[in-house]
SEBAGU-577032 format. One record per residue (C-alpha): x, z, y; chain; residue in one letter. Coordinates in Angstrom, 1 decimal. Each point is the difference from the previous one (the first is absolute). Example, Ala and Ser with C-alpha at 12.3 -4.5 7.8 and 13.67 -1.06 7.14 Angstrom:
- east up north chaine residu
- 12.3 7.8 -4.5 A a
- 1.4 -0.7 3.4 A s
//
This chain:
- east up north chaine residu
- 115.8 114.6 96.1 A x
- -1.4 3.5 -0.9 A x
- 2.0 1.3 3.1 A x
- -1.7 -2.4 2.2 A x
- -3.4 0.7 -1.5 A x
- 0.5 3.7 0.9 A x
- 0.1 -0.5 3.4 A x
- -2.5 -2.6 0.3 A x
- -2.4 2.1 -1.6 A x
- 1.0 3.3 2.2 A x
- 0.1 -2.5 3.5 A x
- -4.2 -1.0 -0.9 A x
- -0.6 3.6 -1.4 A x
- 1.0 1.1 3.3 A x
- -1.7 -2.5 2.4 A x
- -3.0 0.4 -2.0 A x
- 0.1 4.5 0.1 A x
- 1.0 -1.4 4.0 A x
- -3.2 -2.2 0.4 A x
- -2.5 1.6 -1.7 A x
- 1.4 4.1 1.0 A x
- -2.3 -1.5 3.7 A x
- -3.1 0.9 -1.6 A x
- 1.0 3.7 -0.8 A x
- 1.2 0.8 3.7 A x
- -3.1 2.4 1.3 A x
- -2.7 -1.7 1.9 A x
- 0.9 1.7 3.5 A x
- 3.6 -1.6 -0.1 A x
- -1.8 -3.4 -1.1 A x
- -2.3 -0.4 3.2 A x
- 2.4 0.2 2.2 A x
- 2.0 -3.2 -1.6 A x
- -0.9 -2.9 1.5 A x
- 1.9 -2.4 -1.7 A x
- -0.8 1.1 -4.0 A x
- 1.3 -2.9 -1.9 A x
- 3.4 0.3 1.9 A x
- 0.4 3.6 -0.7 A x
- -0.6 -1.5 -3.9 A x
- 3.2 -2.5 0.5 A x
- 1.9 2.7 1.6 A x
- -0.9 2.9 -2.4 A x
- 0.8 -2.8 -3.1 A x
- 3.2 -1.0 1.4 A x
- 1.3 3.7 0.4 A x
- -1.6 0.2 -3.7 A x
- 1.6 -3.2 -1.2 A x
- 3.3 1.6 1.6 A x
- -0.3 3.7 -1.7 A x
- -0.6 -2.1 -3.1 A x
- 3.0 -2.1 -0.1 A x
- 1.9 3.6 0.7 A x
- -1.9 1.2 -3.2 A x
- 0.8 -2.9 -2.5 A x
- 3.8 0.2 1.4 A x
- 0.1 3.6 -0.8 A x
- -1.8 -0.9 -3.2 A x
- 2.5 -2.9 -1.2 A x
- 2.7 2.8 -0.1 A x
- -1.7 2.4 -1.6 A x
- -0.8 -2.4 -2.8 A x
- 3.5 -1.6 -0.2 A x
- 1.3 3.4 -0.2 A x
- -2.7 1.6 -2.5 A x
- 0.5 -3.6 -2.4 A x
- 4.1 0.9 0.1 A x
- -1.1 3.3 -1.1 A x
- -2.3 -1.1 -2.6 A x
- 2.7 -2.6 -1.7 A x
- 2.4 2.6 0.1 A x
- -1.9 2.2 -1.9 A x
- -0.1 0.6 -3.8 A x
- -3.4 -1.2 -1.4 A x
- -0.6 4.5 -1.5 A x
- 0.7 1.3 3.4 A x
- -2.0 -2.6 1.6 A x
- -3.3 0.5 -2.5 A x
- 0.0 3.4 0.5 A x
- 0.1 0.5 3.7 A x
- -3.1 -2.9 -0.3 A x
- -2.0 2.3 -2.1 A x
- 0.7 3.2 2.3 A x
- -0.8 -2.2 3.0 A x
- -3.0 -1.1 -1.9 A x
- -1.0 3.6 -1.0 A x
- 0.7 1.9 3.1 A x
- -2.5 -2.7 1.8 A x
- -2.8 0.7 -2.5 A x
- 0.4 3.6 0.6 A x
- -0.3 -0.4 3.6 A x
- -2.7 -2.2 0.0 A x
- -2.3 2.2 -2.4 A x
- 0.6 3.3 2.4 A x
- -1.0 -2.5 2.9 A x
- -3.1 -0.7 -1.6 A x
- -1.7 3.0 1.1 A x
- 1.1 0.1 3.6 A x
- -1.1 -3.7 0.4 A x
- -3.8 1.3 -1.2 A x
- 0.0 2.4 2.6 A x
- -2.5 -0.7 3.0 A x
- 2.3 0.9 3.2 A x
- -1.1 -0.5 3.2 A x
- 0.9 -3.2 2.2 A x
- 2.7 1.8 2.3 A x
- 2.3 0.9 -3.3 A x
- -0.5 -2.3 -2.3 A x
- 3.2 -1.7 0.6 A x
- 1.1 3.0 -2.6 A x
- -1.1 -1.9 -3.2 A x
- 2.1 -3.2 0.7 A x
- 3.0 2.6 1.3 A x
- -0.5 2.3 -3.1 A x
- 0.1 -3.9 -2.5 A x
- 3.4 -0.7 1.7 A x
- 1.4 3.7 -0.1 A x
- -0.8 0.5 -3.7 A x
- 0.6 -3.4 -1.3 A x
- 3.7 -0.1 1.3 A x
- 0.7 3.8 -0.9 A x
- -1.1 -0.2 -3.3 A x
- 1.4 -3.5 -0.5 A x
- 3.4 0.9 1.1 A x
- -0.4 3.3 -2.3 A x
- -1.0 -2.2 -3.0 A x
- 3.5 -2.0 1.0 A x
- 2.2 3.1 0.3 A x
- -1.2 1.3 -3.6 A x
- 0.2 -3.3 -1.5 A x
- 3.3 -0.7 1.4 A x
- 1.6 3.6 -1.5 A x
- -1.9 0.5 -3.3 A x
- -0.8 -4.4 0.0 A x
- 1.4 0.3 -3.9 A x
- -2.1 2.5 -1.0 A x
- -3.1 -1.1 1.5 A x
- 0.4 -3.1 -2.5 A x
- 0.7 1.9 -3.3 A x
- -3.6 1.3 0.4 A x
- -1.3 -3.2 -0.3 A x
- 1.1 0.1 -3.7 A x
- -1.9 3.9 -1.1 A x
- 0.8 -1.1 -3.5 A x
- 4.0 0.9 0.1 A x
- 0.3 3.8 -0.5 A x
- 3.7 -0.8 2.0 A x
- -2.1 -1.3 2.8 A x
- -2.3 3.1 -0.2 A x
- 3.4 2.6 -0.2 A x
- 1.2 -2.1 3.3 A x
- -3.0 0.1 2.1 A x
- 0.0 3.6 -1.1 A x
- 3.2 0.7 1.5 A x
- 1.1 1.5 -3.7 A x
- 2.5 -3.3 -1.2 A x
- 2.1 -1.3 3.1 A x
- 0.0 -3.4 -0.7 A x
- 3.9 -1.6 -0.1 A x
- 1.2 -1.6 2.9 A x
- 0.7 -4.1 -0.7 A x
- 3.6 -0.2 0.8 A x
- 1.4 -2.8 2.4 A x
- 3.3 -1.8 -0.9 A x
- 2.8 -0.6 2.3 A x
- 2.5 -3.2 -0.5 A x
- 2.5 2.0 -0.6 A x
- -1.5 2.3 -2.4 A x
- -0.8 -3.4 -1.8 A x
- 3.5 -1.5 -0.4 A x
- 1.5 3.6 -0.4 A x
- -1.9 -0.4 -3.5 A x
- -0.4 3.7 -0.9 A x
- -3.6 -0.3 0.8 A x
- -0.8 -1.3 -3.4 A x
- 1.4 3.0 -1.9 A x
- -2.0 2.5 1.9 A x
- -3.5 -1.9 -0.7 A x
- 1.2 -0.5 -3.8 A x
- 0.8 3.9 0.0 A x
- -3.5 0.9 1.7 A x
- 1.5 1.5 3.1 A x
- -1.6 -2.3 2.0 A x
- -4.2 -0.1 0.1 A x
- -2.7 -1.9 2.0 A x
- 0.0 -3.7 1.1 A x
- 3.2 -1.4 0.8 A x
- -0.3 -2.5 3.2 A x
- 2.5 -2.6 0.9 A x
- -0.6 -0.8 3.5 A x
- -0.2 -3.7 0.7 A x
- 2.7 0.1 2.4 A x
- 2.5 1.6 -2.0 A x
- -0.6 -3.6 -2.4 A x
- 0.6 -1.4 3.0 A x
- 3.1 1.3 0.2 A x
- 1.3 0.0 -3.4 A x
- -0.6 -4.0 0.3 A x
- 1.9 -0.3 2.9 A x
- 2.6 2.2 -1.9 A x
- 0.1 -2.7 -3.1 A x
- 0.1 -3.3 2.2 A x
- 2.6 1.8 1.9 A x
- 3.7 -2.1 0.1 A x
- 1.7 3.6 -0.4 A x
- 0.7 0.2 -4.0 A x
- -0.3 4.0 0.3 A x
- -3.2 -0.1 2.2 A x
- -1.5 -3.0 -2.7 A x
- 0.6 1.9 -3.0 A x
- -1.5 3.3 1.2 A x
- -3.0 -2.2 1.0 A x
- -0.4 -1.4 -3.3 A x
- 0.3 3.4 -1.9 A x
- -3.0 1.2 2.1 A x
- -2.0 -2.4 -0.4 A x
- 1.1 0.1 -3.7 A x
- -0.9 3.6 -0.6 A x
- -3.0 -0.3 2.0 A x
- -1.4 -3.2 -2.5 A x
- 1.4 2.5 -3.1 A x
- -2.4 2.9 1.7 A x
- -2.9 -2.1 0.3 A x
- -0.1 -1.1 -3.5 A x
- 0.5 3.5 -1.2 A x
- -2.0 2.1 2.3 A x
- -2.8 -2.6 0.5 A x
- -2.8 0.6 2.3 A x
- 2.4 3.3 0.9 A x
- 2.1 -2.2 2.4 A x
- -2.4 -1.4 3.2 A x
- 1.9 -2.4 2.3 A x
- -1.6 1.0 3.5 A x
- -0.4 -2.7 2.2 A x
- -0.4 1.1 2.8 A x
- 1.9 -1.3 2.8 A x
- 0.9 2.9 2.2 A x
- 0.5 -0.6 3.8 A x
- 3.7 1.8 0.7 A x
- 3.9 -0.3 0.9 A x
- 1.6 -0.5 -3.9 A x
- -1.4 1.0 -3.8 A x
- 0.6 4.1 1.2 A x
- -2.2 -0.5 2.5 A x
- -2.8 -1.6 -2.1 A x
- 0.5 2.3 -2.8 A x
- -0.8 3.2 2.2 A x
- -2.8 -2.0 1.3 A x
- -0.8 -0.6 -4.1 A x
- 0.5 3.6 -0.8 A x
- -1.9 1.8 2.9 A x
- -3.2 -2.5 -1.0 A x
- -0.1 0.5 -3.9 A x
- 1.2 3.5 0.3 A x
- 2.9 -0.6 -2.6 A x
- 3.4 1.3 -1.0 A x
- 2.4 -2.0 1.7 A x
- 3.4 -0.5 -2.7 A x
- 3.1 -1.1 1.4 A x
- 3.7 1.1 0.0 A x
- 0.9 -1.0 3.8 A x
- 0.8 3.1 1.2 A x
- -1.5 -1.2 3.9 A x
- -3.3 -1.3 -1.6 A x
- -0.3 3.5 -1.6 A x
- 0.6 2.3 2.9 A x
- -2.6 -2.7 2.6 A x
- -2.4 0.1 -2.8 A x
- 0.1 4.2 0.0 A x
- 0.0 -0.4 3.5 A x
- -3.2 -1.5 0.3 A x
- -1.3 2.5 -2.5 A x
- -0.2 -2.5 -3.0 A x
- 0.3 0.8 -3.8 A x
- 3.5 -1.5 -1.2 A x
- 2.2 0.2 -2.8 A x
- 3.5 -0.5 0.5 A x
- 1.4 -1.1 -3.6 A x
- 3.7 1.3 1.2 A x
- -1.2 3.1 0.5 A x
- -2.0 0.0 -3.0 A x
- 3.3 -0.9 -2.1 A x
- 2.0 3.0 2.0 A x
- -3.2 2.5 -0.6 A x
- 0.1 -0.6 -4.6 A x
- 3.8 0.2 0.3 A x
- 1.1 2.7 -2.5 A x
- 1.1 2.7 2.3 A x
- 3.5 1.6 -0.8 A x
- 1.1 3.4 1.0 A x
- 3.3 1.8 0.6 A x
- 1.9 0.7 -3.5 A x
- -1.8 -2.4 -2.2 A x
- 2.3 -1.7 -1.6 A x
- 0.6 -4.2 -0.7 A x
- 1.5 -2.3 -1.5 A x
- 0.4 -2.4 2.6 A x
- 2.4 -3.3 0.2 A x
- 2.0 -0.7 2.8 A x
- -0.3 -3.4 1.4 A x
- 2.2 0.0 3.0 A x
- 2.3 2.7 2.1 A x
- -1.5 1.5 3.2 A x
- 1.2 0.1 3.6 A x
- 1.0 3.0 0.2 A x
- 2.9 1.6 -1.6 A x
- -0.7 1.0 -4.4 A x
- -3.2 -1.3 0.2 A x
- -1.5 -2.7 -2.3 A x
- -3.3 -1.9 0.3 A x
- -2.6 0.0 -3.1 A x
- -3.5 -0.9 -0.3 A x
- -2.8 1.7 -2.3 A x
- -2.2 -2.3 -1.6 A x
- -3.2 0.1 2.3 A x
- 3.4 -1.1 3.0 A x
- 0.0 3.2 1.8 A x
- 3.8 0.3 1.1 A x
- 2.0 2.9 -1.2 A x
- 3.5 0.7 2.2 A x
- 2.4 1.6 -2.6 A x
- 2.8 2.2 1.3 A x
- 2.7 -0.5 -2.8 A x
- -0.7 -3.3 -0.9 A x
- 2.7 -2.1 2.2 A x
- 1.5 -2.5 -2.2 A x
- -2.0 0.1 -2.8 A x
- -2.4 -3.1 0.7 A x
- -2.1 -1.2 -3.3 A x
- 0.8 3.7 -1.8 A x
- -3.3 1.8 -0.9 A x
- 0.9 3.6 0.5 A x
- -2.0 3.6 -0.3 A x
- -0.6 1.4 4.0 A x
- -2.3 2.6 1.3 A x
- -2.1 -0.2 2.6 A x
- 0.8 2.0 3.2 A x
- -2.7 -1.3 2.2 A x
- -2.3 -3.0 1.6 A x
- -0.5 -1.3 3.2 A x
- -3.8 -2.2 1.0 A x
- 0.7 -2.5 2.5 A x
- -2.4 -2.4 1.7 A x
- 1.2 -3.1 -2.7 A x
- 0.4 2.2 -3.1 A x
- 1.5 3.3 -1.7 A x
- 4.0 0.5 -0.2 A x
- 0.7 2.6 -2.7 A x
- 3.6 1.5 -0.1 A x
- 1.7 1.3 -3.1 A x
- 3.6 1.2 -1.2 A x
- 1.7 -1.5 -2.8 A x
- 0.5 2.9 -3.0 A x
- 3.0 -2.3 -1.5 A x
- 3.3 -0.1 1.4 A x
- 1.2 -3.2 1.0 A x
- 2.9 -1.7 -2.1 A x
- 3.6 0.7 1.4 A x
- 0.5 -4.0 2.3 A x
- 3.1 -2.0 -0.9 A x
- 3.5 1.6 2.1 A x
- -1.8 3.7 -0.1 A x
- 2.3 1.1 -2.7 A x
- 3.4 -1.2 2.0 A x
- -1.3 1.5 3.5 A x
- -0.5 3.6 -2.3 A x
- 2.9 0.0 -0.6 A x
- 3.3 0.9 1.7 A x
- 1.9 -2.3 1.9 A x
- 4.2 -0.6 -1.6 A x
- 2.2 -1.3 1.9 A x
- 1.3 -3.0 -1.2 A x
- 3.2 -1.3 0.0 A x
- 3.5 -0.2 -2.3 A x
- 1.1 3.3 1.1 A x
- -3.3 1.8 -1.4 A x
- 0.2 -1.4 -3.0 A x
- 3.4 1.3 -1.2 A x
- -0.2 2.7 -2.5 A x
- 0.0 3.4 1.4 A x
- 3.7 0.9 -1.0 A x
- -1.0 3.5 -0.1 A x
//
């Protein structure tokens, strides 16, 4: 209905500008028309024409600025408002003076052109500002917080709200970074990543159901004990999958992306976003161990390689034991000798400082083979 309006209003704006633009054609092109009300039909129907152009052009424009606008969140979309609103006031009082001016008649096209010119440059300059410090612009509204002040200031960075990732949520370590303080600002659970955590608990797949149901378990548990801390956005983000929509999410709010898919990751520092990778986190407060510091390690199971045994220290960094063949669910003393980072974790290697127990049959093999048989075992009659 609205679409068809549009038009409808653009075809009779246009046959009107079309009908009435006759009586602004100079006098000397006039006289020589004979015909004057058919130059009005025919200058209307090209205006009636150029019109219906116009509202076409128009009708995408507005489908495409409303997709925008839902698409938006409600901060990001009050402040580029006000700068909008702002840079137009400015233009318009620096315009006031040049429309006071008396020009002559051959350049007074200038005021309407200078209206336009400074209208949409300091309009679109209101918008860029907005749009980069949007958050700011808002905290001044409130001059009574002294944290508002700091911010505007540029003294206090204010903290980043941090956007969760599904599987950050049914990973579950999330919780015991906010209840240690690691983690500050908002936290934002995108609407999509609900989404999918409900498709993940109706799911007919037992394993899928029941990492559903701890998300949505922990996130319930959060809210309760964060409060006002936790904001569901719900905004429904145009893109191919949650990834997608939670870029989108994080390039809008200007937030800390946390996750611990290695691909989201690496897009999201590809697109120069902020994001915290919780697996790298873990690998970065491992306690770091260096060559000839000694542990008492257990050994859970033997290696692949000749003498070596498999352990674990407690934060699950693997240690491979040289000397420790064989001796599966001992806890021995080894030293380190060295560490190796790989792209899924750290691999620290160690020797064992305890000599293994002699194995069943070693005794026999030491010692020298006798020839059996009844004449050995005569006595020597020597």
């Amino acid at each position: 209905m609205v679409d068809s309006l549009i038009l409808v209003l653009f075809l009779i704006s246009g046959a009107a500008t079309g009908w009435l633009g006759v009586d602004l054609l100079p006098e000397d092109l006039l006289i020589q028309v004979t015909n004057l009300e058919g130059l009005r039909w025919v200058m209307g129907g090209f205006g009636a024409f150029f019109g219906l152009v116009a509202g076409f052009f128009f009708q995408q424009l507005r489908k495409r600025l409303m997709r925008q606008v839902r698409s938006m969140p409600t901060d990001l979309l009050v402040s580029r408002a006000v700068g909008l609103i702002l840079g137009l006031l400015v233009a318009n009082l620096l315009l006031a003076p040049i429309l006071l001016l008396p020009l002559p008649w051959e350049v007074v096209f200038v005021k309407p052109l200078a209206a336009v010119l400074s209208n949409v440059f300091f309009g679109v300059s209101g918008y860029n500002l907005a749009e980069v410090h949007g958050r700011t612009l808002l905290r001044l509204f409130n001059p009574a917080s002294a944290e508002a002040l700091l911010m505007a200031d540029g003294v206090l960075m204010p903290a980043s709200a941090k956007i969760l990732d599904t599987s950050v949520i049914i990973d579950g370590r999330i919780r015991g970074l906010l209840d240690s303080g690691l983690l500050e600002g908002q936290v934002i659970v995108a609407q999509a990543v609900i989404d999918e955590l409900q498709a993940l608990a109706d799911s007919a797949n037992n394993e899928k159901r029941a990492k559903g149901r701890r998300g949505l378990k922990l996130l319930a548990e959060l809210r309760e004990q964060y409060g006002r801390r936790l904001v569901v956005n719900t905004t429904r983000y145009e893109g191919n999958g949650v990834d997608d929509k939670l870029q989108k999410l994080t390039a809008d709010t200007g937030g800390t992306l946390v996750t611990t898919d290695y691909n989201l990751a690496k897009v999201a520092e590809v697109q120069e976003l902020k994001v915290m990778n919780l697996s790298e986190l873990v690998i970065a407060l491992r306690p770091e161990v260096q060559p000839g510091d000694p542990l008492q390690l257990k050994i859970v199971r033997d290696g692949k390689e000749a003498d070596q045994g498999v352990g674990y220290l407690e934060d699950g960094t693997m240690v491979v034991v040289e000397g420790g063949k064989g001796r599966s669910g001992e806890r021995i003393a080894v030293t380190v000798t060295g560490a190796l980072q790989t792209p899924t974790g750290r691999m620290v290697f160690a020797r064992s400082d305890q000599e293994a127990p002699p194995r069943r049959g070693n005794r026999a093999k030491s010692e020298p083979n006798r020839p059996e048989g009844p004449e050995h075992d005569a006595p020597n009659p020597r």
